[in-house]
N, C-alpha and C positions, 0 to 999 in steps of 0.2 A: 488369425488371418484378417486384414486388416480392409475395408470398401473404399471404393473410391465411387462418391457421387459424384452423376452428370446431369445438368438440367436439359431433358431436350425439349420441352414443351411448357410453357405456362399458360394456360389459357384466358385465365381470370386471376384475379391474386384480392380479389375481395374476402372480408373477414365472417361473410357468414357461415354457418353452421353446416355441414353433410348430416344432414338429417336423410338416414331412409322414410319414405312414405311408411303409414301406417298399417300394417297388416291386418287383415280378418279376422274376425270374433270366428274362428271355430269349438268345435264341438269335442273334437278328438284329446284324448289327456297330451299325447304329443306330435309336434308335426316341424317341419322342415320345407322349406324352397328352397332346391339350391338349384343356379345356372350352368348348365354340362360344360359350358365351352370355357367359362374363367374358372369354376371350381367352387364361385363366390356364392357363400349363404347369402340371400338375400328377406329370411326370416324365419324363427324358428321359435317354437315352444318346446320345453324339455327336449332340448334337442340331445341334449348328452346322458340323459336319465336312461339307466338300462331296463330295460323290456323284454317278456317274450313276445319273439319274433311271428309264431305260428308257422306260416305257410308261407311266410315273405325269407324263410329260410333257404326254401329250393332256388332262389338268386345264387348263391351259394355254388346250389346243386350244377343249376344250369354254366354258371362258367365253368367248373372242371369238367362237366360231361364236354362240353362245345370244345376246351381243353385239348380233352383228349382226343377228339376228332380229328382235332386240328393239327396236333402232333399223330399224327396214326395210328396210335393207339386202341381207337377202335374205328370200328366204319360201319356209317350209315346204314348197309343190309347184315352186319353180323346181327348172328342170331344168339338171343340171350335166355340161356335156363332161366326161367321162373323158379324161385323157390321158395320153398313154403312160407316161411319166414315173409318174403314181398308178398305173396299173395294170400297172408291174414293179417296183412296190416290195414288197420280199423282210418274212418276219418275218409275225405275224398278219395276215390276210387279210379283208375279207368278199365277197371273190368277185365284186366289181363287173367291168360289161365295159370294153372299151378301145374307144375312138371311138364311145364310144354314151353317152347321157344316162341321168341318176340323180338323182330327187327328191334334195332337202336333205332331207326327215328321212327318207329312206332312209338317207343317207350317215350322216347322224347315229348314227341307230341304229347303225350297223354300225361307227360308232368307240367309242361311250360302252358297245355291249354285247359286241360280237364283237371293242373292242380292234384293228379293222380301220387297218391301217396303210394300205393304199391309200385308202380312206377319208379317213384324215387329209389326205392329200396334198391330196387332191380336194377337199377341202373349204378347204384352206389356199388352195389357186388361185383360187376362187371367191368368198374374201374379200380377200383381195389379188392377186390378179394372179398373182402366183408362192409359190415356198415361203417362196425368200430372202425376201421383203419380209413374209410372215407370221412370221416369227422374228424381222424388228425389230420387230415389233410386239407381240408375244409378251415380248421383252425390255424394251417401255417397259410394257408393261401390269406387267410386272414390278417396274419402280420405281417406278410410282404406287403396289402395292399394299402397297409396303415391303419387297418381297421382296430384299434388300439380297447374297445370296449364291446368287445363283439367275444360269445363261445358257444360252439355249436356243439351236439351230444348226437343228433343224428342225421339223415339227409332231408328230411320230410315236414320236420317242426312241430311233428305231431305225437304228442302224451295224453295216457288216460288221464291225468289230471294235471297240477302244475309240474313247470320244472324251471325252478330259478335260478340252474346253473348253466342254462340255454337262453342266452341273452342276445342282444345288439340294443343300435341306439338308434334313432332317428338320423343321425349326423353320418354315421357308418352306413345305413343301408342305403343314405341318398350316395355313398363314394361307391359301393356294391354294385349300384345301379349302374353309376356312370361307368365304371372300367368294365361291366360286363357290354353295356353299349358299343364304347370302344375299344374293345379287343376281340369282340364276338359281336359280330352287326347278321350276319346271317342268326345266332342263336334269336338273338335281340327280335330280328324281324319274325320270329313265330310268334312273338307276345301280341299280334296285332290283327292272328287268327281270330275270328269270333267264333268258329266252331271245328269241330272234327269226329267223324265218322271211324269208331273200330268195330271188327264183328257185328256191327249193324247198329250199332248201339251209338248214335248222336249225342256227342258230349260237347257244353256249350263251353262258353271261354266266360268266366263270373265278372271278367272286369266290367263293368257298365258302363264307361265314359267311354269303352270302344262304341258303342252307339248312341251315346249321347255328344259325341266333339270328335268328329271327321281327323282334326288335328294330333288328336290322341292314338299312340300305336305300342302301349303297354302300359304296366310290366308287368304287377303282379297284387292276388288278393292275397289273404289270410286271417282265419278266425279260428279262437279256441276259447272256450272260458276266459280262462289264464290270461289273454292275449286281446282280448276284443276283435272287433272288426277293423282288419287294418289292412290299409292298401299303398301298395307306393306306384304312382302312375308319370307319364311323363309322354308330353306332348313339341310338337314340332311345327311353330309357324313363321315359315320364312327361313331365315338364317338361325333362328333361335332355338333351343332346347333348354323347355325347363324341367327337374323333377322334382318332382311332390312328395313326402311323405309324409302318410296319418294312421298314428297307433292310436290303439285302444279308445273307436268310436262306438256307439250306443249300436250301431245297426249297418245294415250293407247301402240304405239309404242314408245315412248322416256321412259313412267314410265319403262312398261319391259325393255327396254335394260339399263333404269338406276339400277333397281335395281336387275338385272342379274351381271351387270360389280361391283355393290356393293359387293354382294355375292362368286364371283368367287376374286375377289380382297384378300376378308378375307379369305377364304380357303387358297392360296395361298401364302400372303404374312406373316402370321402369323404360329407359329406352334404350337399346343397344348399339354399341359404340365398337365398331372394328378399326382396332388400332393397326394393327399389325396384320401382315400377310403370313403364311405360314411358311418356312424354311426362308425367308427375307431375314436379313442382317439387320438387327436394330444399332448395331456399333460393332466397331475393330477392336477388340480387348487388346491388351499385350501380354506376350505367353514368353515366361525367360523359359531359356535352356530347351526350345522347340526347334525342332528342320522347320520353322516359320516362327516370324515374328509376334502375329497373331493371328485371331482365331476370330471367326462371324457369330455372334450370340445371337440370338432370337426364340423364334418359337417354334414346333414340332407340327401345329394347326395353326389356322388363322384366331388370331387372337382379340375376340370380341366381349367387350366388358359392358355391365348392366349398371346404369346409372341414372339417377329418378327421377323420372320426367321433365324434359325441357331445362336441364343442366350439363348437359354435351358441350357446351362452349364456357365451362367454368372446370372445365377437368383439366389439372395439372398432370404432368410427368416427369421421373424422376430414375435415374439407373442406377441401382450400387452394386458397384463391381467387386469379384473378389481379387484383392491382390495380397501377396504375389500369386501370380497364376502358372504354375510350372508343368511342361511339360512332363509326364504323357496327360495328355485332357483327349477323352473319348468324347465323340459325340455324341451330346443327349445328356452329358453332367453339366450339374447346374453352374451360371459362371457368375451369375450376376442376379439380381433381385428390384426389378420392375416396382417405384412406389408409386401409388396413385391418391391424386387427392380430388375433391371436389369443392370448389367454391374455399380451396387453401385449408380444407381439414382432411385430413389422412379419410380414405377410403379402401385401400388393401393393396397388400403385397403378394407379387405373383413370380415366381422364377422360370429364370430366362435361363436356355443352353448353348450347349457349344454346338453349332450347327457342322463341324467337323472334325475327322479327329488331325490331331498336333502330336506327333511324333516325336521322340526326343530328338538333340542336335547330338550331333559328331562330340570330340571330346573337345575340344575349339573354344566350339559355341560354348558348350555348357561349363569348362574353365570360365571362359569371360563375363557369363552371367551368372558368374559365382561372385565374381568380383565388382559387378555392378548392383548385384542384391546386399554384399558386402557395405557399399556407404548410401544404401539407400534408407 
C-alpha cells in the first residue's frame, strides 16, 4: 500500500538537533515516562527489559474485573463465595472471611486500595471460574492490548519466591496503565482513594505521592524480593497526563522519590502542544469504490503532543496517507500516519483514523474505480 505525503505545517525548517531534555539520575534498575494523551515515551531506562511485575500485576487484574462490570457480567452488590484457596493467600491482605460472601466492590476495593491479594484471587474466581483460566485471559487481554513482552501466571503477582515466567516491562505496564485509564476511568478513579474501611479494619492505599502531589490520583504499588519496590503512578495537571513507571527500587522511599522526580521532570521540562481537536478532520482522504468519495481522518481525543521546552514554534507537520484507500473503512481504522518533527529532525509518528465509516459503492461506482485504480 503505497502513502501519499502532505505538508500541512512547517514551522521552522532550521537544521538543528530534536534533542529531548535530559532525564533524572534515578535509582530504580528500570523506569519509563510516558505521555497518556500522544502515547510518546518521553524517557526511559530498561524500558523493554522484562521484570517481575509484583503487585503492579493487579493492573491487569483491575481491567478485566472493571471488564466485567461493564459488560454485566458481574455487579457491584453480587455476592462472591470466598474460598479457601483466596483466603490463604499469603502477601497483602484485606482481611476478607473464608466460606462466607463479599460484595464485588468490596473485593474491589480491597484489591485496587489495600493491594489485597486474597482479593485478587476472589475476584479472579468470580470472573472465571478459576485463577488458572483468569491468567489466560489476562495473557490475551495482553496481546490484544499490544503488550508484546508481558506473561502473567496469576492475578495477584504474588510468589513464595521467584517466578521468571511472570513478567512485564516497563514499556508495557506504562500502555496497562494508560488503556486501563481509558477504557475504565471509573476503575481508574478508586486508585486516588487513600484509604478504606472493611469489618472495621482501616486499610491504607501504600501509594505515597497520593499525599505527597495533590496532582497525583494513582495507580499502583508493588514489592517482592524478586521484584523490588516498584510502583507505576500518574498524575494530572492541567490538560496533561503523564505516567511513571519504576521497577526494582531499593525501598518504598527511593520508588516515590523516583518516580515523583520522573513526573515533575516531564511537566517541566516538556511543553504540550494541542494540535488537533478530537473527532475534527485533519484532511479529505480519497476512498475508491465507497457510497462517498472520501472520508474525514483525524483523532478519536484531542491530540496533544509533548515537546521540549520552548520549541512549539519549530514543530513541523506532515500526513502519509494510505493509498489506495478502498472501501469498506470503519471508523476508528488507521488511514494515515501523522510525522512530527522538531527543529526539521523526526520526532514521532502517531496514526490518524477514519472519523467515519465508508460504505461500499453500487456496482457503478466500484466498476469505475476499478478502472481508475487500473491506470493509476
Amino acid at each position: 500500500m503505497r502513502f501519499l505525503v502532505v505538508l500541512f505545517a512547517l514551522l521552522a525548517t532550521t537544521a538543528a538537533h530534536a534533542q529531548a531534555p535530559s532525564a533524572p539520575v534515578l535509582s530504580g534498575r528500570a523506569w519509563l515516562l510516558l505521555d497518556y494523551s500522544s502515547g510518546q515515551v518521553l524517557a526511559a531506562q530498561e524500558g523493554d527489559t522484562r521484570l517481575e511485575p509484583a503487585s503492579l500485576t493487579k493492573v491487569m487484574t483491575t481491567y478485566l474485573v472493571a471488564e466485567a462490570l461493564q459488560q454485566k457480567r458481574l455487579s457491584p452488590q453480587q455476592q462472591v463465595a470466598v474460598s479457601e484457596r483466596a483466603w490463604r493467600t499469603q502477601g497483602s491482605r484485606s482481611f476478607i472471611p473464608v466460606n462466607q460472601t463479599v460484595a464485588v466492590e468490596d473485593l474491589f476495593k480491597g484489591m485496587v486500595i489495600q493491594s489485597g491479594n486474597d482479593a485478587s484471587v476472589a475476584l479472579a474466581e468470580a470472573v472465571a471460574g478459576s485463577e488458572d483460566a483468569f491468567a489466560a485471559t489476562m495473557n490475551r487481554t495482553a496481546q490484544r492490548l499490544g503488550l508484546k513482552d508481558t506473561n502473567f501466571l496469576n492475578a495477584s503477582g504474588y510468589f513464595e519466591g521467584p517466578a521468571p515466567n511472570h513478567y512485564s516491562t516497563a514499556r508495557d505496564l506504562a500502555r496497562l496503565a494508560a488503556a486501563l485509564i481509558r477504557d475504565h476511568p471509573e476503575a481508574h478513579a478508586l486508585h486516588a482513594m487513600k484509604e478504606y474501611t472493611y469489618a472495621g479494619i482501616r486499610q491504607h492505599n501504600r501509594n505515597r505521592l497520593l499525599w505527597a502531589d495533590p496532582t497525583v490520583d494513582g495507580l499502583k504499588t508493588g514489592h517482592s524480593n524478586a521484584a523490588g519496590f516498584c510502583l507505576i503512578a500518574t498524575a494530572k495537571r492541567g490538560p496533561r497526563r503523564l505516567i511513571s513507571v519504576v521497577l526494582g527500587a531499593a525501598s518504598e522511599e527511593a520508588r516515590a522519590r523516583d518516580s515523583l522526580n520522573l513526573l515533575n521532570w516531564g511537566f517541566t521540562a516538556f511543553d504540550a502542544v494541542k494540535l488537533y481537536d478530537k473527532g475534527r478532520a485533519i484532511s479529505q482522504l480519497r476512498v475508491f469504490k465507497g457510497a462517498q468519495n472520501t472520508v474525514g481522518a483525524g483523532f478519536i481525543d484531542d491530540f496533544v503532543v509533548s515537546v521540549p521546552r520552548g520549541s512549539a514554534d519549530k514543530l513541523g507537520v506532515q500526513l502519509a496517507s494510505r493509498q489506495p484507500l478502498v472501501a469498506p473503512v470503519a471508523a476508528g481504522t488507521q488511514v494515515a500516519t501523522l510525522k512530527l518533527a522538531v527543529a526539521g529532525q523526526p520526532w514521532g509518528e502517531y496514526p490518524v483514523v477514519a472519523l467515519e465509516d465508508v460504505a461500499v459503492a453500487g456496482l457503478f461506482g466500484r466498476i469505475w474505480d476499478d478502472i481508475r485504480l487500473f491506470f493509476q
